[in-house]
N, CA, C and O atoms as a GROMACS GRO file, in nm:
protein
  492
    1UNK      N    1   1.003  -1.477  -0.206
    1UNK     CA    2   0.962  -1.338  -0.204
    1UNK      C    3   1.079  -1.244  -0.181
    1UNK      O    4   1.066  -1.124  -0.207
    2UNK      N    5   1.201  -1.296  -0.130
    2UNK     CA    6   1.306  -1.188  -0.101
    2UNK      C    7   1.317  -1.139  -0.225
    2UNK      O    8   1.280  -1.202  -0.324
    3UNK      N    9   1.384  -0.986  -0.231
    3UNK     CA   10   1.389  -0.915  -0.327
    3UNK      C   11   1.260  -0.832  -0.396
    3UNK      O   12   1.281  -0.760  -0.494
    4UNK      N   13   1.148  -0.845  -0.347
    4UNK     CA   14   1.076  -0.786  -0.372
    4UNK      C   15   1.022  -0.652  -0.338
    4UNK      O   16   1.009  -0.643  -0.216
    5UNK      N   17   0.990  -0.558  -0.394
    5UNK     CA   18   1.011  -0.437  -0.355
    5UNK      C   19   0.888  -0.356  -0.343
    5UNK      O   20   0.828  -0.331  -0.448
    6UNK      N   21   0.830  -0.301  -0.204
    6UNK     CA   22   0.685  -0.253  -0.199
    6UNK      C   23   0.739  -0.101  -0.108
    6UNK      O   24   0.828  -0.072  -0.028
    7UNK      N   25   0.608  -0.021  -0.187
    7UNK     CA   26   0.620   0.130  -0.145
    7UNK      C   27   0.523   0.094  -0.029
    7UNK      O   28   0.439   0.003  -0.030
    8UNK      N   29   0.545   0.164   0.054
    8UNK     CA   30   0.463   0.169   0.177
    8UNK      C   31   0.397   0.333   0.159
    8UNK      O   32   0.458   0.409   0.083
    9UNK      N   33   0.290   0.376   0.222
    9UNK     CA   34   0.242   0.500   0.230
    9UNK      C   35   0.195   0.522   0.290
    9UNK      O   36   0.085   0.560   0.250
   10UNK      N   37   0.212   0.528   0.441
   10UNK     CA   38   0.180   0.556   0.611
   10UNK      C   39   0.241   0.629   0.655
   10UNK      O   40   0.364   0.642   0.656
   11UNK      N   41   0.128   0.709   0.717
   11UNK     CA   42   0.180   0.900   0.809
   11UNK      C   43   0.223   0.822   0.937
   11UNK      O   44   0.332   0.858   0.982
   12UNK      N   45   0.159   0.722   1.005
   12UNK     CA   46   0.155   0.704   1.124
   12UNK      C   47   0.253   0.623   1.167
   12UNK      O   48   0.238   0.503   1.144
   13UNK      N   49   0.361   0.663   1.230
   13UNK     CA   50   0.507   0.567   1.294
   13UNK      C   51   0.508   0.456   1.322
   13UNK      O   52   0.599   0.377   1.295
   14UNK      N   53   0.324   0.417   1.426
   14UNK     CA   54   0.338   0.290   1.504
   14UNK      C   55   0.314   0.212   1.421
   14UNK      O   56   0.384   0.111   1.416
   15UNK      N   57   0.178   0.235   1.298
   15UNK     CA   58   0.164   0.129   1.217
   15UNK      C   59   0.262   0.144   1.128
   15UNK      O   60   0.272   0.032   1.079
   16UNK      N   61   0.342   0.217   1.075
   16UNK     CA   62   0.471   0.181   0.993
   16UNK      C   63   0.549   0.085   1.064
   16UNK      O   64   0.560  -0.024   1.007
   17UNK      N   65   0.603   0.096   1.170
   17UNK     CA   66   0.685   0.007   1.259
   17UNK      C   67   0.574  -0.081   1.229
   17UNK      O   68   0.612  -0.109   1.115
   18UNK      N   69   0.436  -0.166   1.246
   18UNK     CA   70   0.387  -0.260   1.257
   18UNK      C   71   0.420  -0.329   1.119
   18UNK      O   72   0.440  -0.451   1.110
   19UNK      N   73   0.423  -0.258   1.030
   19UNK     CA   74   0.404  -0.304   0.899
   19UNK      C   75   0.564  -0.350   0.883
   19UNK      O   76   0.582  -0.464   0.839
   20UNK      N   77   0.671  -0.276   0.913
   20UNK     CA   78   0.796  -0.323   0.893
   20UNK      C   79   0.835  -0.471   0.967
   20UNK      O   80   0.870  -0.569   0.903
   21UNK      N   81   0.823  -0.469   1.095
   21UNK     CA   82   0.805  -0.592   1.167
   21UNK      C   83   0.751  -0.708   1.126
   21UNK      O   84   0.806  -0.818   1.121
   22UNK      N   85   0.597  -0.668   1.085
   22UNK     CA   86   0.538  -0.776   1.043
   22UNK      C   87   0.623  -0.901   0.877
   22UNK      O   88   0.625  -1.023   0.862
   23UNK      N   89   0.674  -0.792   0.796
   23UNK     CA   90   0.690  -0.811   0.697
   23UNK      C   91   0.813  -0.814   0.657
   23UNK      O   92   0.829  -0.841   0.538
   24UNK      N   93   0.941  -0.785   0.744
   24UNK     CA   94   1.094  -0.806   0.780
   24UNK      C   95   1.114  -0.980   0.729
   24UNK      O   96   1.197  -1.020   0.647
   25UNK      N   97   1.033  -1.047   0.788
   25UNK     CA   98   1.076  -1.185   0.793
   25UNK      C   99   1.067  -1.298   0.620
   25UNK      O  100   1.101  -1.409   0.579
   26UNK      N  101   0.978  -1.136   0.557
   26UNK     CA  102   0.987  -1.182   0.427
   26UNK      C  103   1.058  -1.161   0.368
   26UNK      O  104   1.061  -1.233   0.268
   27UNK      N  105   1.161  -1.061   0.376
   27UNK     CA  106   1.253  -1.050   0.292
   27UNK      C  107   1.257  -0.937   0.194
   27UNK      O  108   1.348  -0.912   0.115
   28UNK      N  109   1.163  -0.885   0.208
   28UNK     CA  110   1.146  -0.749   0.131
   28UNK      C  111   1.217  -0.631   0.127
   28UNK      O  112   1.256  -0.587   0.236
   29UNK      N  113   1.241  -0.570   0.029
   29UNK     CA  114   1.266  -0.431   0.036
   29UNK      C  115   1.111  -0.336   0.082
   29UNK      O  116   0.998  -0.335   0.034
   30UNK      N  117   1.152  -0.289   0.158
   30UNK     CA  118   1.025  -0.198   0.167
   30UNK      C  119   1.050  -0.040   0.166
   30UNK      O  120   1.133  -0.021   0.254
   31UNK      N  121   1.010   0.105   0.095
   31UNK     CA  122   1.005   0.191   0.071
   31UNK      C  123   0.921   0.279   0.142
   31UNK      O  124   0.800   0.258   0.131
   32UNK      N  125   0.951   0.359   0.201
   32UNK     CA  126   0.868   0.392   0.305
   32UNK      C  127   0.864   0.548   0.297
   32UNK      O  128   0.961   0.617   0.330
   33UNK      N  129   0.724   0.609   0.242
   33UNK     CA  130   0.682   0.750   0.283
   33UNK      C  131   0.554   0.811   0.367
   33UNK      O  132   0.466   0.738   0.412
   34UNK      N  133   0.556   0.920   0.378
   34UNK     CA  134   0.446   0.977   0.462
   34UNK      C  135   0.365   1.042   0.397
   34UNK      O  136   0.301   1.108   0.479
   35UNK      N  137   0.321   1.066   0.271
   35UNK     CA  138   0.225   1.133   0.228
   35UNK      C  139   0.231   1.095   0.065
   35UNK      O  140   0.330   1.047   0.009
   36UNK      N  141   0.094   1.130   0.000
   36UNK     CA  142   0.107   1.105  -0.136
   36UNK      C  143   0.233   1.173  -0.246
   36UNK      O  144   0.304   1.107  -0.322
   37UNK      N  145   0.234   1.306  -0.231
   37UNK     CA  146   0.288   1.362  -0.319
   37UNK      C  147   0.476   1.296  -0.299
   37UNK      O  148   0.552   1.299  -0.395
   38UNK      N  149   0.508   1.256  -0.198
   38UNK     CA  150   0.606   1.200  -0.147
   38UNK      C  151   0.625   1.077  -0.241
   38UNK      O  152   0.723   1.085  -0.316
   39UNK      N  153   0.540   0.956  -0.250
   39UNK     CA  154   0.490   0.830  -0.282
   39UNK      C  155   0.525   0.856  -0.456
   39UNK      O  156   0.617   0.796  -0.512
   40UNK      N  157   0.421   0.971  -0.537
   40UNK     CA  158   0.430   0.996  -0.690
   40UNK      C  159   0.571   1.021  -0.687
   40UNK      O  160   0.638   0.959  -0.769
   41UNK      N  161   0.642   1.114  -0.594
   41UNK     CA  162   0.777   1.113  -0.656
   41UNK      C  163   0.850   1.034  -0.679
   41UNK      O  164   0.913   1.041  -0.785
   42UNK      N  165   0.877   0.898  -0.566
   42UNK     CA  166   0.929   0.808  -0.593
   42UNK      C  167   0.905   0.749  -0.691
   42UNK      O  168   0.989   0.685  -0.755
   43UNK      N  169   0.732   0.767  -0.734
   43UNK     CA  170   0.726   0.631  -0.833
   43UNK      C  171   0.700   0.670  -0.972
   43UNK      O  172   0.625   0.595  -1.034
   44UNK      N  173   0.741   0.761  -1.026
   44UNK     CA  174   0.806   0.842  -1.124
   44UNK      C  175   0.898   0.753  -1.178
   44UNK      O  176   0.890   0.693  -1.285
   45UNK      N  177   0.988   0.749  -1.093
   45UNK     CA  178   1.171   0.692  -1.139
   45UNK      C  179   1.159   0.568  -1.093
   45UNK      O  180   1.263   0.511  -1.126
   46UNK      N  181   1.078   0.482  -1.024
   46UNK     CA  182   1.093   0.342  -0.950
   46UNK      C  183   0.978   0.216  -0.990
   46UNK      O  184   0.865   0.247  -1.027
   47UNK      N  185   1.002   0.139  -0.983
   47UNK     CA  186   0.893   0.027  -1.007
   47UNK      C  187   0.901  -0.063  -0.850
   47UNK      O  188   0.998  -0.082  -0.777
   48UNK      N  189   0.766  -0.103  -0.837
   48UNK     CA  190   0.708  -0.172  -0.735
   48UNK      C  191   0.707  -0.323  -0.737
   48UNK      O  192   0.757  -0.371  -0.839
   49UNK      N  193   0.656  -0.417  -0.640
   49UNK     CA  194   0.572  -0.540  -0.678
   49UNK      C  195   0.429  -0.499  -0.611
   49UNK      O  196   0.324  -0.551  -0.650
   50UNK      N  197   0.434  -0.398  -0.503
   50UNK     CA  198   0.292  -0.400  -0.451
   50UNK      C  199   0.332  -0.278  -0.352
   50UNK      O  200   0.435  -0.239  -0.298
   51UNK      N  201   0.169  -0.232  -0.359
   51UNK     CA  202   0.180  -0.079  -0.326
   51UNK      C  203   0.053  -0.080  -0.194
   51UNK      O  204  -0.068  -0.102  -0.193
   52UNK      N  205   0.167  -0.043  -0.076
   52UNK     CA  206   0.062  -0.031   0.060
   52UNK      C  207  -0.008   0.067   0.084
   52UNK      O  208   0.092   0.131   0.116
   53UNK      N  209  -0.128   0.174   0.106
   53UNK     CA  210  -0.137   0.253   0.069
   53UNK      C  211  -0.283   0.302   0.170
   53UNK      O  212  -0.404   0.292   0.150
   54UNK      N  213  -0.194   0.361   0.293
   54UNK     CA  214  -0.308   0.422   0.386
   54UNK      C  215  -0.402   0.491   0.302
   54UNK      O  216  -0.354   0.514   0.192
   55UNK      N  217  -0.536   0.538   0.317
   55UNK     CA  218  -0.623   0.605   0.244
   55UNK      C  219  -0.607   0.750   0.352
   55UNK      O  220  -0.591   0.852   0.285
   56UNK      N  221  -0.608   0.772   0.477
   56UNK     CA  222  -0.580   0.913   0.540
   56UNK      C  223  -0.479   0.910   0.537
   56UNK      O  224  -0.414   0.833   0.608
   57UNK      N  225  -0.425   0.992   0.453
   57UNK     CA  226  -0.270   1.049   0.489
   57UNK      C  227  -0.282   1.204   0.449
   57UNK      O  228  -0.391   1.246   0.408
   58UNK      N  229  -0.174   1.289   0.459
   58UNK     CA  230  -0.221   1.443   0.458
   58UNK      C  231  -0.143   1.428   0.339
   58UNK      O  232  -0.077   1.340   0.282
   59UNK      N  233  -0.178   1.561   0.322
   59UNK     CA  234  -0.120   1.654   0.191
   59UNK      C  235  -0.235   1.616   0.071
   59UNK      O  236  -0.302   1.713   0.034
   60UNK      N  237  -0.265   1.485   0.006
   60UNK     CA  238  -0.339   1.431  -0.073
   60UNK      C  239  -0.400   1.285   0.008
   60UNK      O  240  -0.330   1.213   0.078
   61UNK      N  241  -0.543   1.264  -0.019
   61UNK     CA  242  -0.533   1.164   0.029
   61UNK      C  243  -0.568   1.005  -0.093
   61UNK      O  244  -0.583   1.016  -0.215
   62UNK      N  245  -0.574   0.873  -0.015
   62UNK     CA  246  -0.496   0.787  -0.111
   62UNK      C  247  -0.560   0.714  -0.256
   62UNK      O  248  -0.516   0.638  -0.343
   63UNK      N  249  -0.717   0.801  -0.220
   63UNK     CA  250  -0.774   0.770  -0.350
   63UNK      C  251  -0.700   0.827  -0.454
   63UNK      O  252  -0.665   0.774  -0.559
   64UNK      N  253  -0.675   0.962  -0.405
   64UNK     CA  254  -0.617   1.075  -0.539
   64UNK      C  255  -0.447   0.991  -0.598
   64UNK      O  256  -0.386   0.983  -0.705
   65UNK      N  257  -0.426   0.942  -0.453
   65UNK     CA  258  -0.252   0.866  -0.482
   65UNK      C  259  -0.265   0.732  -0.566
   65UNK      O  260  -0.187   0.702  -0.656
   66UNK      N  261  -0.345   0.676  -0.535
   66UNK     CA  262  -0.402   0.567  -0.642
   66UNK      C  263  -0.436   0.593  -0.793
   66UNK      O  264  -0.388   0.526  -0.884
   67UNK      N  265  -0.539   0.715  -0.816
   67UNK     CA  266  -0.568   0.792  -0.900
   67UNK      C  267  -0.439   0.788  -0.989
   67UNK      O  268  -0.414   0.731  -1.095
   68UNK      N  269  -0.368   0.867  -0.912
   68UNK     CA  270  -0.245   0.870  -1.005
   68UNK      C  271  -0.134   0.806  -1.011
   68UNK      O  272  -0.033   0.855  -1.063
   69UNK      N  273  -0.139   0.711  -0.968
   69UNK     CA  274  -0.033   0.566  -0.976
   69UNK      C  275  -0.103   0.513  -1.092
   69UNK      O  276  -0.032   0.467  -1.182
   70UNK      N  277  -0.220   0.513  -1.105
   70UNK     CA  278  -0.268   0.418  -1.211
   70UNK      C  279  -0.250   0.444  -1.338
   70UNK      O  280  -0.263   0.361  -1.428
   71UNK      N  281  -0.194   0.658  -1.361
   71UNK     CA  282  -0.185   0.697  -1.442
   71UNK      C  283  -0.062   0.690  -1.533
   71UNK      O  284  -0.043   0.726  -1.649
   72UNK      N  285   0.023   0.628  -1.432
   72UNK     CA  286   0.229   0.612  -1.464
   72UNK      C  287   0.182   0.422  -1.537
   72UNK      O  288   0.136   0.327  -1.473
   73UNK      N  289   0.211   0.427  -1.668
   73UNK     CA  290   0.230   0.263  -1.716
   73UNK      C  291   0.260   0.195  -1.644
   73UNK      O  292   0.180   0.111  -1.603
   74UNK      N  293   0.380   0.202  -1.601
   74UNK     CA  294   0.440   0.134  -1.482
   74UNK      C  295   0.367   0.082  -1.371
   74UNK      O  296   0.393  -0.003  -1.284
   75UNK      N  297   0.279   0.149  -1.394
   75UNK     CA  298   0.171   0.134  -1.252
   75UNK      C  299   0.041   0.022  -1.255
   75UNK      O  300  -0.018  -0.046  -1.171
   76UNK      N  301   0.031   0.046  -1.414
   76UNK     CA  302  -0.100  -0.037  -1.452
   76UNK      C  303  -0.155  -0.126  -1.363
   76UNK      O  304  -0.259  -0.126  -1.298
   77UNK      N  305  -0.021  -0.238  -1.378
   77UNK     CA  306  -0.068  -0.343  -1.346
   77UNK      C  307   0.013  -0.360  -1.177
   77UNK      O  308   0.013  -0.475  -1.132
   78UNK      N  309   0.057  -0.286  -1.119
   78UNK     CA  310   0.108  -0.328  -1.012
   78UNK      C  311  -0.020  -0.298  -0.880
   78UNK      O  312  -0.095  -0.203  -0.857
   79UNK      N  313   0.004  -0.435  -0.814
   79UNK     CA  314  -0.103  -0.420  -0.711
   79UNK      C  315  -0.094  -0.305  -0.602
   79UNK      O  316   0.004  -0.267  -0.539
   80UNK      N  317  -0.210  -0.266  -0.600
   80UNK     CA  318  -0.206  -0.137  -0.462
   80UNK      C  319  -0.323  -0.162  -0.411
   80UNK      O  320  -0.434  -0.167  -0.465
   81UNK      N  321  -0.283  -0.180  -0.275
   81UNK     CA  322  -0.352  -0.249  -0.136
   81UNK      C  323  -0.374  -0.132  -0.083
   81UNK      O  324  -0.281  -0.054  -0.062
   82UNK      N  325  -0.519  -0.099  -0.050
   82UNK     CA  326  -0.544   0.018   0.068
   82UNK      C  327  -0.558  -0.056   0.203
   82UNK      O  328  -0.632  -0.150   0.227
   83UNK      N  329  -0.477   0.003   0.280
   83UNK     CA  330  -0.485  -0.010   0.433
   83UNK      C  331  -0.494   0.049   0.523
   83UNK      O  332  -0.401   0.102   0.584
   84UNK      N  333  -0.625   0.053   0.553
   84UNK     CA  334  -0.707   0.175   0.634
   84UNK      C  335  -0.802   0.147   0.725
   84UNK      O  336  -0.870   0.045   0.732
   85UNK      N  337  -0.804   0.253   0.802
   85UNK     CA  338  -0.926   0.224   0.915
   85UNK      C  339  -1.063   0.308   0.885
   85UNK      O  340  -1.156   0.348   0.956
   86UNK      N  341  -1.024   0.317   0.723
   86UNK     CA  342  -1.189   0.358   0.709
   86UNK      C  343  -1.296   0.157   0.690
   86UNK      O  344  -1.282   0.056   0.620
   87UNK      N  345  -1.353   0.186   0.755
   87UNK     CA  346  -1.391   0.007   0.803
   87UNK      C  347  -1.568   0.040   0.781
   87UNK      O  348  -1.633  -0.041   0.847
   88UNK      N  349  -1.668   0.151   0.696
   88UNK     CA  350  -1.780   0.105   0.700
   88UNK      C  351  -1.805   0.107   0.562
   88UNK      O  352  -1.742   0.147   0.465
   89UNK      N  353  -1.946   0.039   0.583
   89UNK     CA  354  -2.018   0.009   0.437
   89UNK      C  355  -1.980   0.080   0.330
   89UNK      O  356  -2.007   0.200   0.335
   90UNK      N  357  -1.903   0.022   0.193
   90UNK     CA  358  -1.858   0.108   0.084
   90UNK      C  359  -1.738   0.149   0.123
   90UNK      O  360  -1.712   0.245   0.050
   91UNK      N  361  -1.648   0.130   0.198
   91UNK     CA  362  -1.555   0.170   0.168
   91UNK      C  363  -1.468   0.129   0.090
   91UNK      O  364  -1.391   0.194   0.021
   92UNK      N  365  -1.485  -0.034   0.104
   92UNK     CA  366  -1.386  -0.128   0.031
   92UNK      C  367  -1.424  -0.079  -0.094
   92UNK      O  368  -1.330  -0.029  -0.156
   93UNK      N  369  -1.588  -0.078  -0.180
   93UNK     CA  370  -1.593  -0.042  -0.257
   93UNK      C  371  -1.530   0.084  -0.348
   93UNK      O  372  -1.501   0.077  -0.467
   94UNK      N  373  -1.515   0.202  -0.262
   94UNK     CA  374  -1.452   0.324  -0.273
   94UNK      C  375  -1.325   0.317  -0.334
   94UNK      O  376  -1.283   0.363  -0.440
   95UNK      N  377  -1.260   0.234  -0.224
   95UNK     CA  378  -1.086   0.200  -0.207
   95UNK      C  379  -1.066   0.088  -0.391
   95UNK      O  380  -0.968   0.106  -0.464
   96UNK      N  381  -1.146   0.016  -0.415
   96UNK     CA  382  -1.166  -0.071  -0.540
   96UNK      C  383  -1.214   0.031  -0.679
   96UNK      O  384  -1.163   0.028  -0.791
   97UNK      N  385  -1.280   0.083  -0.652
   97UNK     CA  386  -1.321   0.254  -0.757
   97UNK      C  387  -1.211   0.299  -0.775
   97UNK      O  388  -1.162   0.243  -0.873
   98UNK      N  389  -1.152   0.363  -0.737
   98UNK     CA  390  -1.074   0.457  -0.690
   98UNK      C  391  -0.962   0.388  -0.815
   98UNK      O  392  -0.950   0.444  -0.924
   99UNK      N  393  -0.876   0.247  -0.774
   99UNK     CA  394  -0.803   0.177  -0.843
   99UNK      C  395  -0.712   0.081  -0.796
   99UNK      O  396  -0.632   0.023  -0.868
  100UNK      N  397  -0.726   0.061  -0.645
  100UNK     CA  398  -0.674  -0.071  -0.556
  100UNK      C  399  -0.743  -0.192  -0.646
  100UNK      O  400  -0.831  -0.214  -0.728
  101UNK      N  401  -0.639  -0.250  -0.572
  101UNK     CA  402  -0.646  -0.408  -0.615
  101UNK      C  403  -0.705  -0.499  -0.466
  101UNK      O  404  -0.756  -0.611  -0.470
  102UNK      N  405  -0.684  -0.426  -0.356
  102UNK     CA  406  -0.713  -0.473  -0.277
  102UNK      C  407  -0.777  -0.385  -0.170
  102UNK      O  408  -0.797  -0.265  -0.190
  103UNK      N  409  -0.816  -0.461  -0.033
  103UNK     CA  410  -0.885  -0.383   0.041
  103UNK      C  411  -0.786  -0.448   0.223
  103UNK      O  412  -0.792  -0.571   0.228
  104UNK      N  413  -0.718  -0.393   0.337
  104UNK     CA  414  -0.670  -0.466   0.436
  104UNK      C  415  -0.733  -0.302   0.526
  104UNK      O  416  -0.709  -0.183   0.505
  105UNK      N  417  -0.846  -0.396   0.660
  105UNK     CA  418  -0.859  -0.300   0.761
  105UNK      C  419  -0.763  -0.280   0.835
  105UNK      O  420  -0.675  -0.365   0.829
  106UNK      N  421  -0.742  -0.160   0.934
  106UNK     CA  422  -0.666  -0.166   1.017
  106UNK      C  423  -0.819  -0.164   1.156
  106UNK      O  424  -0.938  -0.131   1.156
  107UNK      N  425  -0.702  -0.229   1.273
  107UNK     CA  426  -0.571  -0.260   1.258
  107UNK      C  427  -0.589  -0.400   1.211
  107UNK      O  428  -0.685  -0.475   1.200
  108UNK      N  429  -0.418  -0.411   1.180
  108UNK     CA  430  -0.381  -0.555   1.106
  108UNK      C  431  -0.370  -0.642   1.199
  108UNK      O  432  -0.314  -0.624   1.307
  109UNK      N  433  -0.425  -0.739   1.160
  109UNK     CA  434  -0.398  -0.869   1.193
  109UNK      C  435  -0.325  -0.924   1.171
  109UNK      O  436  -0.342  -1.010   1.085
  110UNK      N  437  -0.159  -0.907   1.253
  110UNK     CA  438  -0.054  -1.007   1.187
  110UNK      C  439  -0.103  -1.140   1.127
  110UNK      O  440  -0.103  -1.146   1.004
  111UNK      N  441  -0.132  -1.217   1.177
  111UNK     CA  442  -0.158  -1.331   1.099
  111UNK      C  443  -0.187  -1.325   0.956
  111UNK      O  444  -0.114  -1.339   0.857
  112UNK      N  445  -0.313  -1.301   0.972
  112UNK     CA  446  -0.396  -1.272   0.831
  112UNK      C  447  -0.291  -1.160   0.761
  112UNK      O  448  -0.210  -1.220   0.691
  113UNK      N  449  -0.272  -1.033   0.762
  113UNK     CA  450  -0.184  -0.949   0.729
  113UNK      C  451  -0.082  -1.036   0.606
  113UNK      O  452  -0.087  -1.043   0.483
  114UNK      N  453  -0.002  -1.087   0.698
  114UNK     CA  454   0.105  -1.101   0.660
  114UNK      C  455   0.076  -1.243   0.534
  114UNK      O  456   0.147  -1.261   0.435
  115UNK      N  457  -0.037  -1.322   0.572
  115UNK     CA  458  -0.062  -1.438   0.472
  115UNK      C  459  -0.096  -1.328   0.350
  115UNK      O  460  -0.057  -1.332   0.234
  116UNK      N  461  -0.176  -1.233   0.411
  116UNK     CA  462  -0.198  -1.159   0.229
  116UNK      C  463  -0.128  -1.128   0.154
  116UNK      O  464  -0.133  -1.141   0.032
  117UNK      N  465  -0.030  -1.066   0.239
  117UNK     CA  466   0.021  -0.973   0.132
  117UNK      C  467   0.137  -1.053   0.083
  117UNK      O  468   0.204  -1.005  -0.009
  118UNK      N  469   0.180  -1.218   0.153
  118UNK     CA  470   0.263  -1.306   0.061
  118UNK      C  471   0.192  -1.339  -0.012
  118UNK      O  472   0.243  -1.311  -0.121
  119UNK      N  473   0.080  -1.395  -0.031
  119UNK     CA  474  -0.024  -1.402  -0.164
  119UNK      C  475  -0.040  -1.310  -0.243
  119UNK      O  476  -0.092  -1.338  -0.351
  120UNK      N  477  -0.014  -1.213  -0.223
  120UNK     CA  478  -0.030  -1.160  -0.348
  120UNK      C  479   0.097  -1.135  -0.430
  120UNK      O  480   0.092  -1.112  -0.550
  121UNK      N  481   0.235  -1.141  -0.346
  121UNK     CA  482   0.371  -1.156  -0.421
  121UNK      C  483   0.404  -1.289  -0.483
  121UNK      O  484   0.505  -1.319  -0.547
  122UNK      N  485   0.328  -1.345  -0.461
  122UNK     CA  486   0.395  -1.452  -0.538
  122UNK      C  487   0.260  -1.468  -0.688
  122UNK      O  488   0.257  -1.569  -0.760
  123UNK      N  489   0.176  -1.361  -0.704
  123UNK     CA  490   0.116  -1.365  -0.791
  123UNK      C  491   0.180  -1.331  -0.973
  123UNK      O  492   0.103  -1.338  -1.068
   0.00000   0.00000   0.00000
């Protein structure tokens, strides 16, 4: 998995630090912003392997950032994981509408966490 390169898209410091920690030991490049319109800019000019992608974040939130990741070619096919503490009935569904590939509650479960999201890089 080293060398692989994922946008992160978390307002919140502690779970950014959680997410960097957790996922340091893989070897990743990781890209790290705080809001959507932040996230489209980068990924304009950049390509991913997998896209982390709080659903509350300000400015836009991450359905609309999904929305329009899906709209860049580039984007088609690259996985984007919502990771959020929206946790009731339909949301996963929402977060899967919308145009995720995946669904991770917070908070994370290192364990589990970190088995996912190497499963899905080596896809």
């Amino acid at each position: 998995m080293t060398g692989k390169r994922i946008l992160v898209v978390e307002d919140n410091p502690d779970n950014m630090a959680l997410v960097r920690t957790l996922l340091k030991p893989l070897g990743v490049s990781l890209t790290e912003v705080k809001d959507g319109p932040s996230a489209l800019r980068i990924a304009q000019n950049a390509r991913f392997d997998l896209v982390l992608l709080d659903i509350q974040i300000p400015v836009m939130d991450g359905y609309a950032v999904v929305r329009a990741l899906r709209r860049l070619e580039h984007f088609a096919q690259t996985p984007i994981v919502a990771v959020t503490s929206y946790a009731m009935t339909g949301d996963r569904d929402k977060a899967i509408a919308a145009g995720c590939t995946g669904y991770i509650e917070k908070p994370l479960n290192p364990d589990t966490f970190v088995e996912k999201i190497g499963r899905i890089l080596r896809m």
